[in-house]
N, C-alpha and C positions, 0 to 999 in steps of 0.2 A: 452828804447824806441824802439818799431819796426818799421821798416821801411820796406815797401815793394817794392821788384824788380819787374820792369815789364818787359816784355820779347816780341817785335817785330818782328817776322818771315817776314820776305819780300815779299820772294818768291823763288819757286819751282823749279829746273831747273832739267828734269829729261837725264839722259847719257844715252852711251849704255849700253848694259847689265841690263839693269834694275836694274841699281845704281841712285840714288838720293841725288844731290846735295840738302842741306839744306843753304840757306843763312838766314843772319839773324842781327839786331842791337839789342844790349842789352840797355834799358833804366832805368831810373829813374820815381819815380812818379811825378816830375816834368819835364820830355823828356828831361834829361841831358843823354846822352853818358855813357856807363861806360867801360873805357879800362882793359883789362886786367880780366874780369869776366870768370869764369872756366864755361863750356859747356860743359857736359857730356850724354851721351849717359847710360842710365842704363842698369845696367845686362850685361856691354858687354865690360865694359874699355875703352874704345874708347873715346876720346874726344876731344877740341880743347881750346883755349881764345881768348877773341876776342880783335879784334887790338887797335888801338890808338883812332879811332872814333868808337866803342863799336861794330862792324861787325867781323862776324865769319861766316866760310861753316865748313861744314862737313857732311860727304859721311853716308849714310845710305843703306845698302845693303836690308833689311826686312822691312816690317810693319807686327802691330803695332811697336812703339816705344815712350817710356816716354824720353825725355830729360831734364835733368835737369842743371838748370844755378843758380852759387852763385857766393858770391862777398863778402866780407870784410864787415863786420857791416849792410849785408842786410839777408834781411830773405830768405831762398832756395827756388827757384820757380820750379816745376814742369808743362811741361807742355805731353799731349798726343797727338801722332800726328798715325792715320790711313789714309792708303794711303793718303798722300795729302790732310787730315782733317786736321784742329786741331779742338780737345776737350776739 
């Protein structure tokens, strides 16, 4: 059976240096939480898990950048993010 991960970006908080903070809750397709899902930044190693109520930051130096989040028994969601889009 597949199951699909959904993936809620927050919002944006951008620092100095022209670093960007990315926050963010990892969900279910039923808006369940999911702790503990891997957040990865592709092509670059970087990455974070999100905490116990399924929120995660992590720093983005560039755009474009794919982020990609999985989780245990779900399907790997990609998502595309340019400056402060998502795609």
């Amino acid at each position: 059976m597949k199951i699909n991960l959904l993936m809620v970006l927050l919002l944006f908080v951008t620092a100095t240096y022209s670093q960007t903070i990315i926050n963010g809750v990892v969900k279910d397709d039923q808006n369940n939480t999911l702790p503990g899902a891997n957040i990865i930044l592709k092509n670059s190693g970087q990455g974070t898990t999100s905490d116990v109520d399924g929120k995660f930051d992590i720093e983005v130096l560039s755009f474009p950048q794919t982020i990609s989040i999985s989780f245990v028994g779900f399907e790997t969601k990609e998502v595309k993010i340019v400056d402060n889009t998502f795609l």
